[in-house]
C-alpha positions as CSV (number, residue, x, y, z in Angstrom):
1,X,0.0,0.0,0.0
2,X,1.7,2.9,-1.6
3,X,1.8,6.0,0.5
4,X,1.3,7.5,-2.9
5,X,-2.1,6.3,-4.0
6,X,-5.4,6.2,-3.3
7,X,-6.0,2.9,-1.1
8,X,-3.7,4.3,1.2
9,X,-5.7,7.9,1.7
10,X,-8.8,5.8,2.2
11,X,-7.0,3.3,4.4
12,X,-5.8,6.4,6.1
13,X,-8.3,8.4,6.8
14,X,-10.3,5.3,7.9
15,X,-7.9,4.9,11.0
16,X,-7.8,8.3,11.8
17,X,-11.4,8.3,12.3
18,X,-11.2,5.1,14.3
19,X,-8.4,5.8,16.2
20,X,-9.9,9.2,17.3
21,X,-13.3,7.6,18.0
22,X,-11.4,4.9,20.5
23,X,-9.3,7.9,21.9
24,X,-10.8,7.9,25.2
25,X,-9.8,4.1,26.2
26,X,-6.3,3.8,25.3
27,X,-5.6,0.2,25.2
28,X,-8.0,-0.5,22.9
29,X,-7.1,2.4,20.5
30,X,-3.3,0.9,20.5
31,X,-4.7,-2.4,19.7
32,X,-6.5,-1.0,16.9
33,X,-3.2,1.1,15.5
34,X,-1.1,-2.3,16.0
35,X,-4.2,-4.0,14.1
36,X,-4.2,-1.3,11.4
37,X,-0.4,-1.5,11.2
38,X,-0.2,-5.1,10.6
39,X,-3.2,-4.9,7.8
40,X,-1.2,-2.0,6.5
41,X,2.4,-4.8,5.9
42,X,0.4,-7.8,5.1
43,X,-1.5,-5.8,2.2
44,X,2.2,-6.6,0.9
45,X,2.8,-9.8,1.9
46,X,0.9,-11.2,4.7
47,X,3.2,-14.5,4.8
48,X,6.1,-12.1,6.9
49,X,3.6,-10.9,9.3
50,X,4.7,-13.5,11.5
51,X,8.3,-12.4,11.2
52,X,7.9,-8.6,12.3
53,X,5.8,-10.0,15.2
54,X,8.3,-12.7,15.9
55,X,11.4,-10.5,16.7
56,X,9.1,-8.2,18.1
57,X,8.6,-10.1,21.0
58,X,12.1,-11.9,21.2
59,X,13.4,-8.7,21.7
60,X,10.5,-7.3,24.1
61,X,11.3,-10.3,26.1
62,X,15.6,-10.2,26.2
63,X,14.8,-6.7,26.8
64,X,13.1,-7.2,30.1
65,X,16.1,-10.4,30.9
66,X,18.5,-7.8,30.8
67,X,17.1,-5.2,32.8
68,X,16.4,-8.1,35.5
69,X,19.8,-9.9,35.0
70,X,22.3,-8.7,37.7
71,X,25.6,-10.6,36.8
72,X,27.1,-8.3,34.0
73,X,28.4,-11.3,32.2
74,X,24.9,-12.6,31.8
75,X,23.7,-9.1,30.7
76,X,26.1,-9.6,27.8
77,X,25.3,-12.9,27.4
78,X,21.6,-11.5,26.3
79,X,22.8,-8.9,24.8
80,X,24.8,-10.8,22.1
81,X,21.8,-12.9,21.4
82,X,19.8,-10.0,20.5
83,X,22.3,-8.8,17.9
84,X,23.1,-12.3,16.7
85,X,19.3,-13.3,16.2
86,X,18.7,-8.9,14.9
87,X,21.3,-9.6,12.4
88,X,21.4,-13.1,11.4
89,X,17.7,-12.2,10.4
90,X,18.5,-9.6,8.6
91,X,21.7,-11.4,7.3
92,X,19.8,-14.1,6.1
93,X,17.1,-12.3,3.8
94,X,19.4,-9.5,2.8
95,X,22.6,-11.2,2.3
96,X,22.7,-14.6,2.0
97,X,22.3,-14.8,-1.6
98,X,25.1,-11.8,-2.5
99,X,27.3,-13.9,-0.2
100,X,26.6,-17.4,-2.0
101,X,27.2,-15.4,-5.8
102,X,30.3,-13.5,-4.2
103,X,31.8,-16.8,-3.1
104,X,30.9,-18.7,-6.4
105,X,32.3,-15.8,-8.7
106,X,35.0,-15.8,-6.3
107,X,36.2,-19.2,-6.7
108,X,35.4,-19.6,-10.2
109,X,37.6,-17.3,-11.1
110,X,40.1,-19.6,-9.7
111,X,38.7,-22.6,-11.5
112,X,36.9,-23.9,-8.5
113,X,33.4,-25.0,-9.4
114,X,30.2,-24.7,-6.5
115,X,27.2,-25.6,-7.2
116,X,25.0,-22.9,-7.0
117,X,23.2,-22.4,-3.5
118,X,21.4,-19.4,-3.9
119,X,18.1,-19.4,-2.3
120,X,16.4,-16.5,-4.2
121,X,14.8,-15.1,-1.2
122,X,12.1,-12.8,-1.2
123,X,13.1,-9.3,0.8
124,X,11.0,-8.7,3.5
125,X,10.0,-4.8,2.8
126,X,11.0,-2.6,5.6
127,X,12.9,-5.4,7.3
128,X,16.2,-2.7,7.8
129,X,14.4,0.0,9.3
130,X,12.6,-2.7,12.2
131,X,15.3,-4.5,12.6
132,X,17.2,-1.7,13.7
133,X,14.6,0.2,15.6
134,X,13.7,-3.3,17.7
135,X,17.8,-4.0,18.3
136,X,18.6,-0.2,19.4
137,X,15.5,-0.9,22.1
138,X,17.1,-3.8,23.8
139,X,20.8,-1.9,23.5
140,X,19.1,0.8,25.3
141,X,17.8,-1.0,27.9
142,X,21.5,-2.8,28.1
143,X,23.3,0.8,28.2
144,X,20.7,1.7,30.9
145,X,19.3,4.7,29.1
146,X,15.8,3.6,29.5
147,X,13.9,0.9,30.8
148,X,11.9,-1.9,29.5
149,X,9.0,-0.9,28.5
150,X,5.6,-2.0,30.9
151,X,3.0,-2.9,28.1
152,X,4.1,-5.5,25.7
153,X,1.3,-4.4,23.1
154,X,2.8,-0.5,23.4
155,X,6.2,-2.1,22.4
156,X,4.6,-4.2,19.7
157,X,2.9,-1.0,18.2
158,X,6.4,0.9,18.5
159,X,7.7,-1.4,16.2
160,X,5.0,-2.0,13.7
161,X,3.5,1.6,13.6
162,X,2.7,1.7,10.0
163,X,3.7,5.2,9.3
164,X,7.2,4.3,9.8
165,X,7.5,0.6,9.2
166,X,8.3,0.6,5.5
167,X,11.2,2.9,5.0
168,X,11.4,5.2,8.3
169,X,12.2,7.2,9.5
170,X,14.0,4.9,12.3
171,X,12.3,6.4,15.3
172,X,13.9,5.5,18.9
173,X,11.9,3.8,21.5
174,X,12.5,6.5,23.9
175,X,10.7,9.2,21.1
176,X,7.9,6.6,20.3
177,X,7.1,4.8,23.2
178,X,6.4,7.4,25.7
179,X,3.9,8.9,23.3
180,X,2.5,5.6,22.7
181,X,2.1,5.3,26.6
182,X,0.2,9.2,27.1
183,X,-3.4,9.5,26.8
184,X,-3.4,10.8,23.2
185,X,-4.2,14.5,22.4
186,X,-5.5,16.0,19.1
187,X,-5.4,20.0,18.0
188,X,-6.5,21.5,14.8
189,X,-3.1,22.9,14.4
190,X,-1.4,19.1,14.7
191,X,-4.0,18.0,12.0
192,X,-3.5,20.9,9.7
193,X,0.2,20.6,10.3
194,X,0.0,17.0,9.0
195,X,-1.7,17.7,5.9
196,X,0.5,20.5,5.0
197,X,3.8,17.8,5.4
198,X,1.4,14.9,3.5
199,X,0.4,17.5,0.4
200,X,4.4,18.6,0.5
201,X,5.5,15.4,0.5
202,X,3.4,14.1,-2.1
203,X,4.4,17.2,-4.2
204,X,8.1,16.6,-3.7
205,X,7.4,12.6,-4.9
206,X,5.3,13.0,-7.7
207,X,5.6,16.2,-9.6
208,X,9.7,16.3,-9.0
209,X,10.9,13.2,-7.7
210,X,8.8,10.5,-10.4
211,X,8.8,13.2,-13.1
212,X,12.7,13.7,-13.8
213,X,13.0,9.2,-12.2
214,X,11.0,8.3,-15.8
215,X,11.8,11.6,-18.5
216,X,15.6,11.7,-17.3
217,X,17.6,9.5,-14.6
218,X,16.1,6.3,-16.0
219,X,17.2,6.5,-19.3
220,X,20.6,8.1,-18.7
221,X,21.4,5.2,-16.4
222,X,19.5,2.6,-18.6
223,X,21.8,3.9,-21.8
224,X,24.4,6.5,-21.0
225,X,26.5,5.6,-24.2
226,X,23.1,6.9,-26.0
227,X,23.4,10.7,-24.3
228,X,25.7,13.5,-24.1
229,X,28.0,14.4,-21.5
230,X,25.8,17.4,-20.8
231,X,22.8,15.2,-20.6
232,X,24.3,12.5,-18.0
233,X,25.5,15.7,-16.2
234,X,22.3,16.3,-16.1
235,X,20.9,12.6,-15.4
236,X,22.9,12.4,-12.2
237,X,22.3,16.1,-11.0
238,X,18.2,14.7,-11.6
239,X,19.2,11.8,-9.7
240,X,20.4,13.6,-6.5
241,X,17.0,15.8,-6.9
242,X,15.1,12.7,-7.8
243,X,16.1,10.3,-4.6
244,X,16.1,13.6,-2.3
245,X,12.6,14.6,-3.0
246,X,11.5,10.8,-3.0
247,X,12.9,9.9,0.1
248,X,12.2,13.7,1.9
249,X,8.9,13.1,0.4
250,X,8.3,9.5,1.8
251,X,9.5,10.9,5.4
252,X,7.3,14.0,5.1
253,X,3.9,12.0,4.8
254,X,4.8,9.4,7.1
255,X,5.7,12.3,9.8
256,X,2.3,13.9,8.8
257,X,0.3,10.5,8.7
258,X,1.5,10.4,12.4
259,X,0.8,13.9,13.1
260,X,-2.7,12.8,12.3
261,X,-2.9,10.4,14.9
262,X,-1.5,12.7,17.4
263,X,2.0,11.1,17.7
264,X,5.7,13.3,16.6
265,X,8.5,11.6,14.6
266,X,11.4,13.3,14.8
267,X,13.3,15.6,11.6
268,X,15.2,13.4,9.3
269,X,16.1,15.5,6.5
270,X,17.9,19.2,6.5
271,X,18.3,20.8,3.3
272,X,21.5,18.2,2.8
273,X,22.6,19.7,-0.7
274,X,23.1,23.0,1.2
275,X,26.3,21.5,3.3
276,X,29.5,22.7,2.8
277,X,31.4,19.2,4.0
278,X,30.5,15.9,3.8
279,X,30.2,15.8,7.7
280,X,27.4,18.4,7.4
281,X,26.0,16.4,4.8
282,X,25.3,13.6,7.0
283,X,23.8,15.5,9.8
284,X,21.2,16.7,7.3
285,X,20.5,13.7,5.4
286,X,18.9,10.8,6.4
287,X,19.3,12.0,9.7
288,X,17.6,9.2,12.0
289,X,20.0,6.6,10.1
290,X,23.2,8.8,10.4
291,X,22.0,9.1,14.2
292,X,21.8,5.3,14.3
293,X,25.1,4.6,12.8
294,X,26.9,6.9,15.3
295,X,25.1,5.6,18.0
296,X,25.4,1.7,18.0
297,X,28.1,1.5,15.6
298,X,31.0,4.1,15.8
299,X,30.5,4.4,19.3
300,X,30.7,0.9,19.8
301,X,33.5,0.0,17.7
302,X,35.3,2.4,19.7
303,X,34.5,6.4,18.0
304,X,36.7,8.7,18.9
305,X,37.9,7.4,22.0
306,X,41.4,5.3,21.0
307,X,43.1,7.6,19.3
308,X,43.0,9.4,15.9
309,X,44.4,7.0,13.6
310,X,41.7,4.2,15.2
311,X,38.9,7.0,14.6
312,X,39.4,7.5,11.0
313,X,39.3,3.5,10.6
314,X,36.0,3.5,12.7
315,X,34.8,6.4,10.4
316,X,35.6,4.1,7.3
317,X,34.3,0.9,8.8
318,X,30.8,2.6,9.9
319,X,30.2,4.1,6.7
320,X,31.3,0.8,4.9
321,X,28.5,-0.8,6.9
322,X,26.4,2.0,6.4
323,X,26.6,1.1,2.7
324,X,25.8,-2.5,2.8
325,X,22.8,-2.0,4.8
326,X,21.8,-0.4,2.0
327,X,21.4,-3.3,-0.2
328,X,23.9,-6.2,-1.3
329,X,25.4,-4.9,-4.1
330,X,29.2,-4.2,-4.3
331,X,28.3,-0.8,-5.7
332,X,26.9,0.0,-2.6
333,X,29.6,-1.0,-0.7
334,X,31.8,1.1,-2.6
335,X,29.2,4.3,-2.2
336,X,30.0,3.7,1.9
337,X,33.6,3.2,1.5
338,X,34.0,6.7,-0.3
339,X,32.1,8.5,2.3
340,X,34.1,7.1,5.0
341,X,36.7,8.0,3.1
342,X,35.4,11.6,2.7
343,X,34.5,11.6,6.5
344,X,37.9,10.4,7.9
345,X,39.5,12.7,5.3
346,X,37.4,16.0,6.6
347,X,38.3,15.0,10.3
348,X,41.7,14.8,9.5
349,X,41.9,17.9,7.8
350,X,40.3,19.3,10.7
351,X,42.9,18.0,13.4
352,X,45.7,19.1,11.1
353,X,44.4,23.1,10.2
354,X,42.4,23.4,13.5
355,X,40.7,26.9,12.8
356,X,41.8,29.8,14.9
357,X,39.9,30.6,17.1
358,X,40.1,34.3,16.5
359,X,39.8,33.4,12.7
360,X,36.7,35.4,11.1
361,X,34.1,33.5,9.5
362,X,34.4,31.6,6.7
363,X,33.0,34.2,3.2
364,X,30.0,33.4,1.1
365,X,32.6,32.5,-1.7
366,X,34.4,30.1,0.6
367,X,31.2,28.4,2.0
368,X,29.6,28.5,-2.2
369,X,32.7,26.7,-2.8
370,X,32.9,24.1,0.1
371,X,28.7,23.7,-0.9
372,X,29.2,22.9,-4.5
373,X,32.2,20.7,-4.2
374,X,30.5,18.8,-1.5
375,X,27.5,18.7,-3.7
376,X,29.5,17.1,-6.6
377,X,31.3,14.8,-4.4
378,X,28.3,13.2,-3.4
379,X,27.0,13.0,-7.0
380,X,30.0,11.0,-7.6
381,X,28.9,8.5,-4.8
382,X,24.6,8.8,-6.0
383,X,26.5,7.2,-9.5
384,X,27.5,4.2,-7.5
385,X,24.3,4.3,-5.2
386,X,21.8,4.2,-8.7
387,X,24.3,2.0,-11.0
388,X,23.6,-1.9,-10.8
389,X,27.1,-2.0,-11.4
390,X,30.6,-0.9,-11.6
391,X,30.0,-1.4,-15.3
392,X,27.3,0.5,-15.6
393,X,28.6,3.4,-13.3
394,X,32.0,3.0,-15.3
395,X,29.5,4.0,-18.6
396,X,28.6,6.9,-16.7
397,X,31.8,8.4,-15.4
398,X,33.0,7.6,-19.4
399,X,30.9,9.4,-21.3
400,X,30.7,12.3,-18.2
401,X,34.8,12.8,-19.1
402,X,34.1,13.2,-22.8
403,X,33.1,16.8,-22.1
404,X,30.0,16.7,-25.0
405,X,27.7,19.2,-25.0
406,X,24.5,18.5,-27.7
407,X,21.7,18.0,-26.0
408,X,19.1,17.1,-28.4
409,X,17.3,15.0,-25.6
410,X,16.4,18.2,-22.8
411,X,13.0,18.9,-23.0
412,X,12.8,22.7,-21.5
413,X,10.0,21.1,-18.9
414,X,12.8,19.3,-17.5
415,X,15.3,22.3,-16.8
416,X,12.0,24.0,-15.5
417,X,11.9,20.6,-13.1
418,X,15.3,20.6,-12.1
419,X,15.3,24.5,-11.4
420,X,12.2,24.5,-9.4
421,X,13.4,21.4,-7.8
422,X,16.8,22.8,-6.6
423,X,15.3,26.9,-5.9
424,X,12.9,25.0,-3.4
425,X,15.9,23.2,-1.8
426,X,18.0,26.4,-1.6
427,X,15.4,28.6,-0.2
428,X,15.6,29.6,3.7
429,X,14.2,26.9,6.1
430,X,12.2,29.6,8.0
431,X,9.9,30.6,4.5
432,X,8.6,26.8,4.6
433,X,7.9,27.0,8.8
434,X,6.1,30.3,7.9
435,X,4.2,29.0,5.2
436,X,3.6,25.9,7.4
437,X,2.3,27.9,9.7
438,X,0.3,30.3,7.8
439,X,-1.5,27.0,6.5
440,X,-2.7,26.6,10.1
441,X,-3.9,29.9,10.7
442,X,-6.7,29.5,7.5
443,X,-10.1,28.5,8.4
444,X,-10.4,24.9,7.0
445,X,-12.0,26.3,3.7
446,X,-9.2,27.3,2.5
447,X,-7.2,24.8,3.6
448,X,-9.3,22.4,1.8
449,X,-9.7,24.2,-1.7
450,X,-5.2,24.8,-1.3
451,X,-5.4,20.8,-0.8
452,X,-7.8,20.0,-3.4
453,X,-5.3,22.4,-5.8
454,X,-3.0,20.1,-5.2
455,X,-4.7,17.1,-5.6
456,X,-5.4,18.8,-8.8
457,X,-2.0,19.4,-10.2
458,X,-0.6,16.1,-8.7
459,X,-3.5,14.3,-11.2
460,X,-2.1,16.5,-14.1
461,X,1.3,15.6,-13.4
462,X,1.2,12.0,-12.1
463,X,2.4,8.9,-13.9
464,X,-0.1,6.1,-15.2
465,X,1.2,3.7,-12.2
466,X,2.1,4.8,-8.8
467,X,5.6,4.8,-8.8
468,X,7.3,2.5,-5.8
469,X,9.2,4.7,-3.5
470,X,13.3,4.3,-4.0
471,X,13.8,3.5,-0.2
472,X,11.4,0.6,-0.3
473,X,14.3,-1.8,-1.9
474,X,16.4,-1.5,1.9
């Protein structure tokens, strides 16, 4: 159930009316969200239903050993058997095949011959995003940050709240569950709020995102040898636009689905193209994955707390991991090792030409600069991220370096697209708060005929098919 179509709107405004109607006895209206949230997966494939409820409750349950465990080696003792069973699950689905056809092309290039084992496993959709959230729970609980949580259903609705079960955000337990837990509370503002970030979001997806996906970045990364240099510049700048707005997009309605049923997901995205270092970059993009990473991986594999030569190594390592959660694709292993790369690179640079700290700030030229080479740098690694592989992203770095500039393919809607796309981007964050909040202040009349507008330009606009969003394949 797209968050882009019409089943889901119904679907949606079927449990906000539900939900709202059972407000005033909370148990039952969390059983209904965990109902609604289970209907919402299995409308994909019903057969993993038991899966998500499965480690869902193994890890509700080690969660609560630990907390009563006193002997630390037992704590750890649970502890390791939440990661091993978190990530063996995850390790099967995701990885077991790219491991069997790594190892086959691996030895048969040596002259070994293996039969071939591969399984052909279905991906369980949103399988990442809560695996992660369920594991960082149990961690918690281990690092004593919070405690295990009273009410098994709360914890079971934490997980599979649908607004965030596909593709994210991943949402702590300590931001979800209390809210889960409160008596709920509904505003006109929280629901106008919410339909503002659902409308933007499907705005973002459809007329940007899915517009330059099938008229440009599809068919320069299908067939790069059949366009122009200028073109495939343009085909990856329409990527970075295209995956932004798609993925902003996806996070924007599920933080206004929620909104709508009176809960708060955290930010995940901050104007990322407007960085001026890579480290910037990834404390605007993606931001509740970025958190994640830092948080259970670079701190535990040691962060900055042995030394600078062991810091740049955990740098590279997390965002080499970082990259393979994204998929199993040796391309995407590649897109993490060049930002950890980039990372330990920009922390080195910083221990070695510490700023002054009487030093004025940096100009506008200087911060343009550091912007637009950040920009392109991570262009280089969206090639990677899009490209099924190196071959393929090989194509496109080939014909890029030829320097051609005929460009009898760029239809003038698309510059107008791309411009509007990356103007809207660049544009202060406080012009979309105010215009967030003037949207509140209009009696619901006009917030409805603004709404049905676009409803109205997102028919003109939209493709024939819904068009899956790019996060869905992690």
């Amino acid at each position: 159930m797209l968050f882009n179509t019409v089943p889901y709107a119904v679907f949606l405004g079927t449990v906000f009316v539900v939900s709202w109607l059972l407000a005033p006895t909370r148990r039952l209206r969390v059983l209904f969200l965990l109902g609604a949230s289970y209907y919402f997966y299995a409308r994909w494939n019903y057969r993993f239903l038991p899966l998500i409820f499965g480690s869902s409750s193994v890890d509700w349950l080690l969660g609560n050993a630990i907390f009563r465990a006193k002997d630390p080696r037992r704590r750890r003792a649970w502890l390791i058997v939440t990661v091993v069973l978190n990530l063996g699950l995850l390790g099967f689905f995701k990885y077991y095949d790219f491991g069997v056809d790594s190892m086959r092309a691996l030895l048969g290039s040596a002259g070994i011959r293996v039969p071939d084992l591969a399984l052909q496993l279905t991906l369980p959709i949103g399988i990442s995003f809560f695996t992660f959230e369920s594991m960082s729970y149990v961690i918690d609980v281990y690092r004593g940050e919070i405690e295990p949580h009273p009410s098994y259903l709360e914890y079971l609705t934490f997980v599979a709240f649908f607004p965030h079960l596909v593709a994210g955000p991943i949402v702590r337990p300590r931001d979800l569950l209390p809210q889960l837990a409160a008596p709920p509370r509904y505003s006109a503002e929280l629901g106008a709020e919410g339909l503002f970030l659902i409308a933007t979001g499907l705005l973002k997806k459809i007329a940007i995102g899915d517009y330059l996906a099938l008229n440009l970045v599809d068919r320069v990364f299908d067939a790069p040898l059949n366009y122009s240099s200028l073109e495939c510049y343009l085909g990856v700048l329409g990527y970075a636009l295209q995956i932004y707005c798609d993925f902003s997009g996806y996070t924007d309605i599920a933080i206004g689905s929620a909104l709508l049923l009176g809960v708060r997901f955290p930010k995940n995205f901050d104007a990322p193209y407007t960085a001026h270092n890579i480290v910037d970059f990834w404390r605007r993009w993606h931001i509740s994955l970025s958190t994640w990473l830092r948080d259970y991986l670079y701190i535990s594999l040691g962060g900055n707390r042995r030394g600078r030569a062991r810091t740049y190594v955990n740098l590279f390592l997390t965002m080499l991991l970082g990259g393979l959660w994204h998929g199993a694709n040796w391309t995407f292993v590649a897109w993490g090792a060049l930002h950890g790369v980039a990372l330990a690179g920009t922390r080195a640079y910083g221990a070695w030409f510490p700023p002054r700290p009487s030093a004025e700030p940096s100009s506008p030229w200087r911060r343009a600069l550091g912007v637009f080479l950040t920009f392109h740098l991570v262009c280089v690694g969206w090639v990677l991220f899009r490209s099924d592989s190196f071959q393929k992203a090989s194509l496109v770095f080939k014909r890029l370096a030829e320097a051609s500039t005929q460009h009898p393919n760029l239809d003038p809607r698309l510059i107008l697209v791309l411009g509007v796309g990356f103007v809207s981007h660049f544009v202060p964050a406080n012009w979309f708060h105010a215009a967030k909040l003037g949207f509140g202040r209009l009696p619901a009349a006009a917030q409805a005929a603004l709404l049905f507008g676009v409803l109205a330009l997102l028919r003109t606009v939209a493709s024939a098919e819904a068009v899956p969003f790019v996060y869905f394949q992690f």
